[in-house]
LUMNUMI-603046 format. One line per field, with one value per residue: z, y, x of N, C-alpha, C in turn; residue in one letter. Coordinates in nm, 3 decimals. Example, Ala and Ser with C-alpha at 12.3 -4.5 7.8 and 13.67 -1.06 7.14 Angstrom:
residues 2
npz <- [0.780 0.708] $
npy <- [-0.569 -0.225] $
npx <- [1.319 1.285] $
capz <- [0.780 0.714] $
capy <- [-0.450 -0.106] $
capx <- [1.230 1.367] $
cpz <- [0.780 0.787] $
cpy <- [-0.330 0.003] $
cpx <- [1.320 1.290] $
residu <- [A S] $
***
This chain:
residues 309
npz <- [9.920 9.958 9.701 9.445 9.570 9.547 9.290 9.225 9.322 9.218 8.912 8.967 9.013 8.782 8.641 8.787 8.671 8.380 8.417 8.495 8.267 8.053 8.032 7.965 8.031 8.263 8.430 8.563 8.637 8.826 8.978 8.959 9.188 9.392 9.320 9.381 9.683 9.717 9.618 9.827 10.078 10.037 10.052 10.286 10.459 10.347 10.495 10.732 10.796 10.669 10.958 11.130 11.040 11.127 11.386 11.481 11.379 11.557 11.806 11.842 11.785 12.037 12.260 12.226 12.256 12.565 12.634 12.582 12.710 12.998 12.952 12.909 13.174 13.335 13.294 13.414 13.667 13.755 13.747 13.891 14.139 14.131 14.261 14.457 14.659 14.616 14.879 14.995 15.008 15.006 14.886 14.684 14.513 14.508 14.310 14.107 13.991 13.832 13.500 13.227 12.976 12.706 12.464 12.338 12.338 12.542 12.683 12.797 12.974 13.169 13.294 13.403 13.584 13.760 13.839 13.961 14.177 14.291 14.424 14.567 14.792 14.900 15.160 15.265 15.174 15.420 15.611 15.497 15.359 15.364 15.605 15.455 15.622 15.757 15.827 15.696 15.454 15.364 15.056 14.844 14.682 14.414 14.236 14.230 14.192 14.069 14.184 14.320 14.282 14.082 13.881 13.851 13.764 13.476 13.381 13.431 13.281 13.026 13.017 13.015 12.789 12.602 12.627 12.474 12.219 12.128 12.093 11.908 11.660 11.613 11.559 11.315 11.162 11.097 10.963 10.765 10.652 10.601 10.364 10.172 10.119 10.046 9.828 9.662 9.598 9.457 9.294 9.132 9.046 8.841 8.629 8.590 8.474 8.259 8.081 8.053 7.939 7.728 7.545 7.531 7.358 7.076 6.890 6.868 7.115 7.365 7.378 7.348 7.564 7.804 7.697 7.731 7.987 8.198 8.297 8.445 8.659 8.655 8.506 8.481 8.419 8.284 7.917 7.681 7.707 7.531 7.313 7.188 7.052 7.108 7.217 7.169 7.200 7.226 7.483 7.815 7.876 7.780 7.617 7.673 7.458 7.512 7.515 7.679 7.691 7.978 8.122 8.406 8.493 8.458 8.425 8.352 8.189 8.124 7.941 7.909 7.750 7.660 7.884 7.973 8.102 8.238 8.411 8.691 8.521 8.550 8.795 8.835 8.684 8.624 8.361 7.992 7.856 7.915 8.158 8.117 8.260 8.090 8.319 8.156 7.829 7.439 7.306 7.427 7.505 7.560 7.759 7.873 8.092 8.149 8.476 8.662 8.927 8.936 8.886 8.663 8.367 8.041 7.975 7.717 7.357 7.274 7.258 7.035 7.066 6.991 7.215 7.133 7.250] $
npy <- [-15.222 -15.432 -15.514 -15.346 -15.366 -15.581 -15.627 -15.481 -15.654 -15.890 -15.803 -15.724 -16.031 -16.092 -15.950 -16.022 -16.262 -16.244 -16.109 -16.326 -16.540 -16.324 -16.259 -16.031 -15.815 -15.564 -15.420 -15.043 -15.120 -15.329 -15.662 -15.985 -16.093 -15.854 -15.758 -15.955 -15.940 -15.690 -15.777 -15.988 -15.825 -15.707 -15.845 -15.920 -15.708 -15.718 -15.934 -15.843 -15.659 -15.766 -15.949 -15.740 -15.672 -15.890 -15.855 -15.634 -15.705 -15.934 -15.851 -15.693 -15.844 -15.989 -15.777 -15.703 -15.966 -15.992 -15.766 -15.840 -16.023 -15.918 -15.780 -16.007 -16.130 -15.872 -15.864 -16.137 -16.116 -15.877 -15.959 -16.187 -16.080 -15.897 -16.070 -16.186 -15.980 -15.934 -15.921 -15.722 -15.386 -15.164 -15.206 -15.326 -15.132 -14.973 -15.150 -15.151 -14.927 -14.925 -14.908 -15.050 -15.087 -15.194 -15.114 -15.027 -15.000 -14.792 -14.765 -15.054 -15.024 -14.843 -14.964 -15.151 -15.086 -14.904 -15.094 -15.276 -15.058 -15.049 -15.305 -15.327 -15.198 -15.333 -15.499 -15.823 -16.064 -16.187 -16.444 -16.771 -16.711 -16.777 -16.729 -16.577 -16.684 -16.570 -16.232 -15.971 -15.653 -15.873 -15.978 -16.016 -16.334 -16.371 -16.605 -16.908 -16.926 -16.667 -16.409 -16.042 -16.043 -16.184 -16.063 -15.804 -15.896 -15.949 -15.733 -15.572 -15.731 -15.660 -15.424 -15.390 -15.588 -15.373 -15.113 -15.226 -15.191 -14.895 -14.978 -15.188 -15.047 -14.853 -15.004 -15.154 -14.912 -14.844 -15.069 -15.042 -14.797 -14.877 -15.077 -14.898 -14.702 -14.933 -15.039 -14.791 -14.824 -15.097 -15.029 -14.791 -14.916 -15.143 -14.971 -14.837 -15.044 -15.171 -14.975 -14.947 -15.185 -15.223 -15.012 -15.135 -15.406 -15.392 -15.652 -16.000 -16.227 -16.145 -15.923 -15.927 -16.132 -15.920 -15.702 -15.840 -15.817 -15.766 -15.418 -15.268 -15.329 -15.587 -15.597 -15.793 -16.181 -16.369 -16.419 -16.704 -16.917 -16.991 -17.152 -17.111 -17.158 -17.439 -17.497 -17.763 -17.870 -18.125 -18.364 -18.317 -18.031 -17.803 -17.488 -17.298 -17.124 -16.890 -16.804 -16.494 -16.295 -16.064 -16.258 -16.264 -16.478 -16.796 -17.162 -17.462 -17.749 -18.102 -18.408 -18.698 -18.957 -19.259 -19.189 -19.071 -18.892 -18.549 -18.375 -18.149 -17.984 -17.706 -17.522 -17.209 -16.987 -16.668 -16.534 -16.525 -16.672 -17.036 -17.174 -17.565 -17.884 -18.176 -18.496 -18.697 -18.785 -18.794 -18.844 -18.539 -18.386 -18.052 -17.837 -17.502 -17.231 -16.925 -16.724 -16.462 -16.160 -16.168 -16.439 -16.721 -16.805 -17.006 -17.332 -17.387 -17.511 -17.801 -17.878 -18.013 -18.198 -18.357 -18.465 -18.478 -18.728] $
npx <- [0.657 0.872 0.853 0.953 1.235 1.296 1.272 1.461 1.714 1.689 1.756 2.034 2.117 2.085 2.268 2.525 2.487 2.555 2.806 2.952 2.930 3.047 3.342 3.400 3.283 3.280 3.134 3.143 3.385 3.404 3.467 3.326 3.339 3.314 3.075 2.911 2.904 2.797 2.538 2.528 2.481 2.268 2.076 2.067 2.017 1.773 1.648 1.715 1.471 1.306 1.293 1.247 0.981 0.794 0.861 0.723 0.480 0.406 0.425 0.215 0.037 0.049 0.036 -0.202 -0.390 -0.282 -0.418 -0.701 -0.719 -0.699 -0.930 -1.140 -1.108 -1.188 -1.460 -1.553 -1.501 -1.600 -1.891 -1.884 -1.829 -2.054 -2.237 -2.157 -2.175 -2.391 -2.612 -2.552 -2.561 -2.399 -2.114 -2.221 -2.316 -2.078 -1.945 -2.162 -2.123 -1.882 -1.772 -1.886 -1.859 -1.646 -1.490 -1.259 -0.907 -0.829 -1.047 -1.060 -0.837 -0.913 -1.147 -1.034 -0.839 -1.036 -1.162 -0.957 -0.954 -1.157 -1.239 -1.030 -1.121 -1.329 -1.466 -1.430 -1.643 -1.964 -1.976 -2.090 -1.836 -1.458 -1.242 -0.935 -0.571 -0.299 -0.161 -0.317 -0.337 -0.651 -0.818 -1.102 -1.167 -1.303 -1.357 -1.202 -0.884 -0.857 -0.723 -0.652 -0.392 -0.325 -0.503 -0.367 -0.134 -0.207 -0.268 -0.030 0.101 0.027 0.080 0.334 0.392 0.264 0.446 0.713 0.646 0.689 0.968 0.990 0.896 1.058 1.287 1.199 1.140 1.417 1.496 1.412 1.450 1.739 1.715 1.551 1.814 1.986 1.856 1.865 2.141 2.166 1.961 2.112 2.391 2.277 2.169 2.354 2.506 2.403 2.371 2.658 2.676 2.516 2.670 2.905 2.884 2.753 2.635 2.568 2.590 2.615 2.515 2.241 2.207 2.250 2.068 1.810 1.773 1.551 1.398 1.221 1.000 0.735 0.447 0.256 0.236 0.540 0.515 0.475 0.751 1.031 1.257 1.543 1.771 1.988 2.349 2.509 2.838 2.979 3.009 2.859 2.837 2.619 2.484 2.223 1.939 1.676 1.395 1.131 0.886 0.881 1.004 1.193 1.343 1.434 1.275 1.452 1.345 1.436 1.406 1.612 1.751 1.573 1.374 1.043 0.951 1.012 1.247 1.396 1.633 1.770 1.700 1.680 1.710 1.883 1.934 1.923 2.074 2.131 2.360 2.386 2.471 2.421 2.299 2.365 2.465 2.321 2.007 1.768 1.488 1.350 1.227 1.139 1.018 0.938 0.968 0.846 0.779 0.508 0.424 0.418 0.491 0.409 0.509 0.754 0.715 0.854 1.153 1.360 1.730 2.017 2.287 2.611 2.863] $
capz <- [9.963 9.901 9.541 9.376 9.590 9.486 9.137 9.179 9.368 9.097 8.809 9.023 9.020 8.641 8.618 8.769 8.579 8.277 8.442 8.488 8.117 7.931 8.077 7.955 8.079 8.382 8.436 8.687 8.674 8.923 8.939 9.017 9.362 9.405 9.317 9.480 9.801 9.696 9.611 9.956 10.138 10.052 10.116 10.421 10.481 10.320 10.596 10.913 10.724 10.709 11.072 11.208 11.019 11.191 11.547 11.524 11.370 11.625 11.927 11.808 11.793 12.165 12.309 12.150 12.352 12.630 12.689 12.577 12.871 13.104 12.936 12.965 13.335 13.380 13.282 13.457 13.792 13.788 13.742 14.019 14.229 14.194 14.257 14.603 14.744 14.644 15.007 15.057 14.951 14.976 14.840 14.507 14.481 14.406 14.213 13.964 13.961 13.717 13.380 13.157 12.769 12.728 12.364 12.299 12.472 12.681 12.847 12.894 13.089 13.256 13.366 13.495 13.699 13.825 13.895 14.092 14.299 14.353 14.441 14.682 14.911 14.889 15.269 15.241 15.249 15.537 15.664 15.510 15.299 15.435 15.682 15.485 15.683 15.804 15.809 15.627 15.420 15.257 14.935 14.823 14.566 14.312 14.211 14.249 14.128 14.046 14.316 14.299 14.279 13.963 13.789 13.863 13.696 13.355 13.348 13.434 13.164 12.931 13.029 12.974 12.632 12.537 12.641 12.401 12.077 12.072 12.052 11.805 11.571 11.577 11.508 11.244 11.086 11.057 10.892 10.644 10.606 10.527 10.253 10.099 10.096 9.939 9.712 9.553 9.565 9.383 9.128 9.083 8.965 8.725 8.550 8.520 8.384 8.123 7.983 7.975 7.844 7.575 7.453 7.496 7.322 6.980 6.836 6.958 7.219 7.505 7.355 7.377 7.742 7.846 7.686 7.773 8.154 8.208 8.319 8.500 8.753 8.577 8.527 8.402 8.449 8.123 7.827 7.699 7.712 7.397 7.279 6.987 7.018 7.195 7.201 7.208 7.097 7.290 7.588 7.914 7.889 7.647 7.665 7.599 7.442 7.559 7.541 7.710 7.728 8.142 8.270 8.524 8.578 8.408 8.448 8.226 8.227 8.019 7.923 7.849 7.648 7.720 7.980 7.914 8.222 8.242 8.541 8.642 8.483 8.621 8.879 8.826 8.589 8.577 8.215 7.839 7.803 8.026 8.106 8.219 8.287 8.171 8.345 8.016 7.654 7.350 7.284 7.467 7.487 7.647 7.754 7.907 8.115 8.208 8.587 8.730 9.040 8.894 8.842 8.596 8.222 7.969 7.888 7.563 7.292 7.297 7.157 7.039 7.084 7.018 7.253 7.139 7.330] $
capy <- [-15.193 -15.553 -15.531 -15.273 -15.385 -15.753 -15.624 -15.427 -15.793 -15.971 -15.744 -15.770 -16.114 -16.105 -15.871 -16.094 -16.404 -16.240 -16.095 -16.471 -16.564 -16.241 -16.250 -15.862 -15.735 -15.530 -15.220 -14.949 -15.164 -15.440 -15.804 -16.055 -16.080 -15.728 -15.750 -16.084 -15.840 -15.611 -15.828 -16.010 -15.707 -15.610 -15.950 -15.959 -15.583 -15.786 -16.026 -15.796 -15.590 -15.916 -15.978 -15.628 -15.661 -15.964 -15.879 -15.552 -15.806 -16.043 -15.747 -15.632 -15.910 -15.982 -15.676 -15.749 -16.096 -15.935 -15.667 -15.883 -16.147 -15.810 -15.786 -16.064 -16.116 -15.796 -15.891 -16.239 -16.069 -15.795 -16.025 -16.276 -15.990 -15.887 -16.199 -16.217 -15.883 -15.930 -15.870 -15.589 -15.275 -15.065 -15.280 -15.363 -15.021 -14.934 -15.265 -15.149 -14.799 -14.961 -14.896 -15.216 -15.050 -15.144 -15.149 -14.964 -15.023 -14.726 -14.833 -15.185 -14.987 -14.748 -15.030 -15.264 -14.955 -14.866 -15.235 -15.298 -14.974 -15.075 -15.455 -15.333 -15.123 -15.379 -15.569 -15.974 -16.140 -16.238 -16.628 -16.854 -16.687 -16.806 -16.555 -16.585 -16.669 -16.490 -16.108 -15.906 -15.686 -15.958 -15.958 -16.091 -16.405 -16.360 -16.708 -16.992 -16.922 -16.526 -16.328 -15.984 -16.052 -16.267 -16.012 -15.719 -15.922 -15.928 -15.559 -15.523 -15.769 -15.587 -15.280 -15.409 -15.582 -15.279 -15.032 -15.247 -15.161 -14.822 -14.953 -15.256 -14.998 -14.791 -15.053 -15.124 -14.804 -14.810 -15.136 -14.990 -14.692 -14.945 -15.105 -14.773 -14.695 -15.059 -15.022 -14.708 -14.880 -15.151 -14.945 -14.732 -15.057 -15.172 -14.882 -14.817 -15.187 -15.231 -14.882 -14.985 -15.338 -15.145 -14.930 -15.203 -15.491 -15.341 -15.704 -16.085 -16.299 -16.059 -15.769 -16.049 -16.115 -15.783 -15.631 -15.911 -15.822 -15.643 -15.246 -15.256 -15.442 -15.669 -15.605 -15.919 -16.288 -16.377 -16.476 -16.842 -16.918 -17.060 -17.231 -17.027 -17.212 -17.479 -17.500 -17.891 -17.885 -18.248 -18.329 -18.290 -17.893 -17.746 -17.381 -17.351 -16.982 -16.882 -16.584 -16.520 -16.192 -15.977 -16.298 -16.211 -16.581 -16.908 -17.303 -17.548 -17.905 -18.177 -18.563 -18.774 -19.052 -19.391 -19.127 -19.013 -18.787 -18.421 -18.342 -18.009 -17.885 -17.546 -17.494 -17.101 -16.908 -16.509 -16.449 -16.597 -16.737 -17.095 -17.310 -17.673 -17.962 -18.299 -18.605 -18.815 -18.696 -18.863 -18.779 -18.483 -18.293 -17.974 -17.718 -17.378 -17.159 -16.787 -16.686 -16.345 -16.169 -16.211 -16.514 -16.790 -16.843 -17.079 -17.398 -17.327 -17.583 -17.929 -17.920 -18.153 -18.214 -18.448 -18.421 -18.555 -18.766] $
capx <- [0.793 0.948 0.817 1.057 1.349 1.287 1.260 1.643 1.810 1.677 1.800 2.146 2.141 2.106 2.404 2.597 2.498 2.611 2.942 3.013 2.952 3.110 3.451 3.531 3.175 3.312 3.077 3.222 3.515 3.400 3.484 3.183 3.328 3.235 2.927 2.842 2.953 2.679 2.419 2.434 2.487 2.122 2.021 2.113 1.942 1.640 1.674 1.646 1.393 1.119 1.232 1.176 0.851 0.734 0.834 0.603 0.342 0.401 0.424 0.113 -0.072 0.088 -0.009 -0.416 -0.408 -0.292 -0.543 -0.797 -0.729 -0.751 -1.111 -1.202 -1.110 -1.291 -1.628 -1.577 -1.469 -1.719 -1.997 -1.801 -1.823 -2.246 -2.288 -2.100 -2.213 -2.589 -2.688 -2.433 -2.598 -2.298 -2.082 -2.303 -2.336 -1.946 -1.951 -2.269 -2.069 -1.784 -1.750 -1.878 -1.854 -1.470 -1.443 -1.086 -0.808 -0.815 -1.180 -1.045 -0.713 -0.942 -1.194 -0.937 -0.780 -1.116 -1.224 -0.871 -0.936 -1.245 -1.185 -0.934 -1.223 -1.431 -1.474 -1.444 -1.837 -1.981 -1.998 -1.958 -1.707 -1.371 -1.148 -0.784 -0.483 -0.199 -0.193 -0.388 -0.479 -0.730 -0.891 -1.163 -1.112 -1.392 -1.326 -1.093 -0.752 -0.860 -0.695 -0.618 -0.255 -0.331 -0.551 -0.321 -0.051 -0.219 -0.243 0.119 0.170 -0.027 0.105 0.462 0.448 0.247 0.561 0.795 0.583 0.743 1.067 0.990 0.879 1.212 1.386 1.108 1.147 1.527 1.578 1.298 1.558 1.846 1.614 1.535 1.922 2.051 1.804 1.938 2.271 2.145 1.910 2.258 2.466 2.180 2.112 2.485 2.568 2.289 2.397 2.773 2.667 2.501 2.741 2.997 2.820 2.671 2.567 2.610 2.465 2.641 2.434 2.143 2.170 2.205 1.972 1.714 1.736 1.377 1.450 1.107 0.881 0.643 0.318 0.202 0.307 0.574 0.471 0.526 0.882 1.085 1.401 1.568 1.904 2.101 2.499 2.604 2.941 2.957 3.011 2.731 2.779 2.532 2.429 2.025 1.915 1.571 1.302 0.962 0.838 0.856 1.026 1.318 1.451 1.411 1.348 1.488 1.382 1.406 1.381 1.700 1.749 1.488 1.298 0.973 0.963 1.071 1.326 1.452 1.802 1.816 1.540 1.626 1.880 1.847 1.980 1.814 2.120 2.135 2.462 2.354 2.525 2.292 2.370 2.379 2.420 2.248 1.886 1.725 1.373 1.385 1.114 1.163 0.952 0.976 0.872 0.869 0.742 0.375 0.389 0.495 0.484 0.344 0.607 0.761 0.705 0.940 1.292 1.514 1.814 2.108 2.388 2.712 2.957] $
cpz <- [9.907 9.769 9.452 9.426 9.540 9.337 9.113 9.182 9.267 8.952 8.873 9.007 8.865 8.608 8.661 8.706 8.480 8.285 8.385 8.416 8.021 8.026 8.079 8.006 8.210 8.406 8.639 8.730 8.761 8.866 8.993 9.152 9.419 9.398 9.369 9.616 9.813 9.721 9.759 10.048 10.128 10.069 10.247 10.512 10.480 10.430 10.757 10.891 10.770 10.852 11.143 11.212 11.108 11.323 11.562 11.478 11.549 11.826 11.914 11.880 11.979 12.268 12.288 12.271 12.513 12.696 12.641 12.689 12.990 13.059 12.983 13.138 13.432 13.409 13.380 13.616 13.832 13.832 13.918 14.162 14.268 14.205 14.436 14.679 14.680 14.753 15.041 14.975 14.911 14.868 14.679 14.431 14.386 14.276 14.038 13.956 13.843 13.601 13.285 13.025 12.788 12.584 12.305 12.418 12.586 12.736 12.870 13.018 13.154 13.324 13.469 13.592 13.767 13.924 14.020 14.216 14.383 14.460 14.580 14.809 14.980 15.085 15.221 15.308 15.342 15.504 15.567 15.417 15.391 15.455 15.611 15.594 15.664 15.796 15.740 15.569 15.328 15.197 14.879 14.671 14.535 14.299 14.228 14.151 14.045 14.123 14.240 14.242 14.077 13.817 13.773 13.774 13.573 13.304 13.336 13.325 13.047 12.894 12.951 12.848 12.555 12.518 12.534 12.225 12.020 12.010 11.935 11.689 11.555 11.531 11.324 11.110 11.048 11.000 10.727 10.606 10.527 10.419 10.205 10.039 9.985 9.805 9.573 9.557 9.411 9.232 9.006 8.991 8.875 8.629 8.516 8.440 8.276 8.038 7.967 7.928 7.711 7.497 7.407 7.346 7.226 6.944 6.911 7.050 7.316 7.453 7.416 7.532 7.830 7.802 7.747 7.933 8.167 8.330 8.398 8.583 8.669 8.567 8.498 8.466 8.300 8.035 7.791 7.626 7.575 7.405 7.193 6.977 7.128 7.126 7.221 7.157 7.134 7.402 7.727 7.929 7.790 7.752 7.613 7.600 7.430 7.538 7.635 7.758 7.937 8.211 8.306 8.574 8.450 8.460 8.337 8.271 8.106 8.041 7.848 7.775 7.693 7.791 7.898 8.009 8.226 8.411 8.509 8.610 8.555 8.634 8.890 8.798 8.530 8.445 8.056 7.798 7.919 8.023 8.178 8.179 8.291 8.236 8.229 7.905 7.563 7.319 7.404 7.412 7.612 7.648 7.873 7.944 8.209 8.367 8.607 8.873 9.030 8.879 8.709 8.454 8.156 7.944 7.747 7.483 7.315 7.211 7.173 7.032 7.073 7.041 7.208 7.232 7.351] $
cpy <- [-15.295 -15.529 -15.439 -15.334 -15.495 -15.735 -15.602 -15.563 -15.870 -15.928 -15.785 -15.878 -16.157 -16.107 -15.947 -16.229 -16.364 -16.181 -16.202 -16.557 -16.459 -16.254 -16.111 -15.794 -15.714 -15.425 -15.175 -15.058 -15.278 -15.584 -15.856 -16.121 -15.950 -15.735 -15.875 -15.974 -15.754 -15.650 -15.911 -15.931 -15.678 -15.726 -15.991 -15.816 -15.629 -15.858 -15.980 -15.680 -15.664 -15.924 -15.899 -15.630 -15.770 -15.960 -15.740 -15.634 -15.918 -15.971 -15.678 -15.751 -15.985 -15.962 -15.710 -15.799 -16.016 -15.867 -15.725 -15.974 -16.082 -15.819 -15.874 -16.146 -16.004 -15.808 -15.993 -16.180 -15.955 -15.862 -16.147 -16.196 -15.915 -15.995 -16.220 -16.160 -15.820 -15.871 -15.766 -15.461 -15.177 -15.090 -15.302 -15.198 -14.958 -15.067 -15.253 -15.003 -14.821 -14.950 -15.038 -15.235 -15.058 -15.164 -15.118 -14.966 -14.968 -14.717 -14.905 -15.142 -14.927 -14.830 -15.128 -15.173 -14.930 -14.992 -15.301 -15.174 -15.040 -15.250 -15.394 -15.262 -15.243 -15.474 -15.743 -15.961 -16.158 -16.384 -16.634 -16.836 -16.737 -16.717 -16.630 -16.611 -16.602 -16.294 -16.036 -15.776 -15.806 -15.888 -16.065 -16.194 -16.419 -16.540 -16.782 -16.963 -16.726 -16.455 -16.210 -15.939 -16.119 -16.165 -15.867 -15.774 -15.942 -15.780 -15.510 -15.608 -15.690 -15.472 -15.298 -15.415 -15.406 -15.169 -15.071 -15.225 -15.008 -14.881 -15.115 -15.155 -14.841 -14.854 -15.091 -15.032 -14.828 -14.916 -15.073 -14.861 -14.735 -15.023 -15.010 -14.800 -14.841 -15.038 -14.946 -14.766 -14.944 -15.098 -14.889 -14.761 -15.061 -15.062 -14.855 -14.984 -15.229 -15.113 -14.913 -15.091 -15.292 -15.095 -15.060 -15.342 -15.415 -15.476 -15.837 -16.130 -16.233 -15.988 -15.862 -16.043 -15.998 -15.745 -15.693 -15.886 -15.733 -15.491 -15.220 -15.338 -15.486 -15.668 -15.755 -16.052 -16.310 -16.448 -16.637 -16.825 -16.989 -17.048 -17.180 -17.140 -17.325 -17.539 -17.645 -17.925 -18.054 -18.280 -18.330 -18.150 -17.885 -17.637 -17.333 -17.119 -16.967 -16.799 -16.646 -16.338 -16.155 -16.117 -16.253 -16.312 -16.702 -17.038 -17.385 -17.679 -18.005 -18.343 -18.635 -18.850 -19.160 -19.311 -19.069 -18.907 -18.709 -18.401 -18.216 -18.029 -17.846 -17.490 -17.304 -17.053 -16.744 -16.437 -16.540 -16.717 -16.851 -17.197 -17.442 -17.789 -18.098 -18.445 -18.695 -18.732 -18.805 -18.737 -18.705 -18.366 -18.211 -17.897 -17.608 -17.321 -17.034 -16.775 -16.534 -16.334 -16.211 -16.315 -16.655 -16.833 -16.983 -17.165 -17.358 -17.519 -17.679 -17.869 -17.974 -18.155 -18.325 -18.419 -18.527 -18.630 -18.677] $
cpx <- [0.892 0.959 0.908 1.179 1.384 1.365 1.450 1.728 1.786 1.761 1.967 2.232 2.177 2.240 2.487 2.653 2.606 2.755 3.006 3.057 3.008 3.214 3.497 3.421 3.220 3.264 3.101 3.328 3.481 3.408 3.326 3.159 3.249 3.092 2.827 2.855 2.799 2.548 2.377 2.461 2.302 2.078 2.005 2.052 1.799 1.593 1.616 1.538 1.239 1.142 1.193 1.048 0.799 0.740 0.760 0.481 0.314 0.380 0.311 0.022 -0.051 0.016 -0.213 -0.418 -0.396 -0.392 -0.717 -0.832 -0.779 -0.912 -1.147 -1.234 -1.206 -1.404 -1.654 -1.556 -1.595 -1.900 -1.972 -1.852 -1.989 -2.229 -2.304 -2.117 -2.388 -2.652 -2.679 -2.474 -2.469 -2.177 -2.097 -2.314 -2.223 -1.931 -2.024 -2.202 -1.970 -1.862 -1.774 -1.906 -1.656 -1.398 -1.311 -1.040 -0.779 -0.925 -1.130 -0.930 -0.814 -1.071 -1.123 -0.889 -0.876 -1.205 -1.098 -0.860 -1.035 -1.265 -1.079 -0.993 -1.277 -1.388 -1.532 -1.661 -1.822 -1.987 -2.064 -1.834 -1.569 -1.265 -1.042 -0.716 -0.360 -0.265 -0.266 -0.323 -0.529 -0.831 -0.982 -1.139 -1.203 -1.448 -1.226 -0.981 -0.697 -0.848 -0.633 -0.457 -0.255 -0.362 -0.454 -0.194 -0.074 -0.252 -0.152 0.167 0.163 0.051 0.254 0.509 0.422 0.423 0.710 0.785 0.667 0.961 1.115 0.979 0.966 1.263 1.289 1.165 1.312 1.596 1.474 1.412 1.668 1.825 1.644 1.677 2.007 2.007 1.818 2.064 2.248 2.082 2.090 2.316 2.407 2.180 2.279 2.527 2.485 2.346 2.575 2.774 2.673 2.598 2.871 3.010 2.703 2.557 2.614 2.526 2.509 2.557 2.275 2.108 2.150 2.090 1.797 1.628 1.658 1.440 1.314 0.986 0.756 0.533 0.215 0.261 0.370 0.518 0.552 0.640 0.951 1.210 1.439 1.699 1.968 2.194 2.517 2.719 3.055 3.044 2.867 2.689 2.707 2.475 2.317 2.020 1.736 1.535 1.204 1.007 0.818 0.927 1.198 1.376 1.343 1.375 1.340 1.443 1.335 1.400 1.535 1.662 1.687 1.379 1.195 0.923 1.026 1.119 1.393 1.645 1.841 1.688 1.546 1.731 1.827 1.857 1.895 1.920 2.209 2.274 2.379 2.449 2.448 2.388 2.408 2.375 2.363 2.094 1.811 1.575 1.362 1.289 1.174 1.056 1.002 0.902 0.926 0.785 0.539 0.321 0.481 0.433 0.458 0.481 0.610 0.763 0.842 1.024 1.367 1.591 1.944 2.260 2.531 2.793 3.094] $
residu <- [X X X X X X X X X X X X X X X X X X X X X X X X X X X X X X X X X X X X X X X X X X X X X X X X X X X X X X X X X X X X X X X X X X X X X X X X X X X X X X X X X X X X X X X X X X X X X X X X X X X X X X X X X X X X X X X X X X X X X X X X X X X X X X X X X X X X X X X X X X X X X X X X X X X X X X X X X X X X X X X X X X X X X X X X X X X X X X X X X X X X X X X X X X X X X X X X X X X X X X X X X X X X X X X X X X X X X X X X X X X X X X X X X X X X X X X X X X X X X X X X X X X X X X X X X X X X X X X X X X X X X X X X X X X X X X X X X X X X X X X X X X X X X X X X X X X X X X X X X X X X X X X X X X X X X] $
***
């Protein structure tokens, strides 16, 4: 599900890189406000999408715990219970009558229901069991701190979270609807801005960037990344021109002047063609690697560089 939509926000993100750097690239007329608008618009769809998903994960796995605590209270109470009416023929009788296969959820409900009817017939032991105080009716306490009141309240818990699962997975379903929907938004855009790039942009490094931006989810991780060109016309800007085969985003990092250590640039730039900003100019070695959703690409071979003042 994620995996195509990823693929569109990413392509998006492209599109706007290169808005940012062609100044006349305006497909369906929009500015790069607009389409910033767009792009976190579905981000933000993305957003209550993962958390819908995790509170039916998390209401699931809830609900489990839950009705597993009822189990296991079951078994421990049933057993609690031969134990205590050993002598009591009648007694042991409804006791060994329960249900004690409770592998799906509706034996463990229909033992716990049949074990609190039964539990509630049942006549306190004789001496030296101890007579409760105040009014009655009394119930027999299995064990210390396991009173009917106790065990009846993890059934009603059970019962409860269970009852909220239907309406986690409405909501569920309908941010999964608003996904779907962005998504064709986004496809929409893309597929319209690469084909008016095209037509607009015959030859050039705009035709370049555009065309570079992958039209298809990645099967692969990219191939190793490379340096065809960098811009130092002097100064700290310099604009670095890149390939690698399927990738969908970049990182740049390089080595100044005295340093023999590689630091990142630009920890992630959507288009081939990168602006950066180094702290120092003089002598620079620069490497490049492609990542996509598959994965991440081979550094591209060292290049050098000398940035003017």
């Amino acid at each position: 599900m994620l995996e195509s939509f990823d693929f569109e926000l990413g392509r998006t993100a492209s599109f706007l890189a290169a808005m940012n750097q062609i100044a006349t690239f305006r497909p369906d007329g929009r500015t790069p406000g607009n389409v910033t608008l767009i792009y976190s618009t579905a981000d933000g769809v993305r957003t209550a999408y993962v958390g819908a998903g995790v509170a039916v994960t998390q209401t699931s796995g809830a609900v489990d715990e839950a009705w597993r605590q009822v189990h296991l209270a079951s078994v421990s109470v049933t057993a609690a219970l031969r134990s205590l009416y050993r002598k009591d023929p009648a007694s042991l009788r409804m006791i060994d009558s329960l249900p004690t296969q409770d592998q799906s959820r509706d034996e463990i409900k229909k033992r716990a229901d049949l074990l609190a009817a039964t539990w509630a017939k049942l006549p306190l032991p004789p001496p030296p069991y101890p007579v409760p105080g105040g009014p009655g009716p009394h119930y027999v306490e299995p064990y210390a701190g396991m009173t009917m009141l106790v065990f009846l309240g993890l059934v009603g818990s059970a019962k409860s979270l269970e009852s909220a699962v239907p309406t986690v997975g409405t909501e569920y379903e309908k941010q999964e609807g608003l996904l779907h929907e962005q998504e064709s938004v986004l496809r929409d855009f893309n597929v319209a801005a690469r084909a008016q790039g095209m037509a607009q942009f015959t030859d050039g490094w705009e035709r370049e960037v555009i065309e570079a931006i992958p039209t298809e989810p990645p099967a692969l991780p990219p191939a190793k990344g490379e340096i065809t060109d960098v811009e130092a016309p002097g100064g700290p800007l310099i604009q670095v021109r890149v390939t690698s085969a399927r990738a969908s985003k970049f990182r740049l990092e390089g080595k100044g002047p005295g340093s023999a250590v590689f630091v990142v640039l630009v920890e992630s730039w959507p288009t081939v063609r990168i602006p950066c900003t180094l702290p120092a100019v003089g002598a620079w070695t620069l490497r490049v690697r492609g990542e996509n959703a598959k994965g991440e690409g081979e550094w591209s071979d060292e290049f050098e560089v000398t940035v003017p003042a």
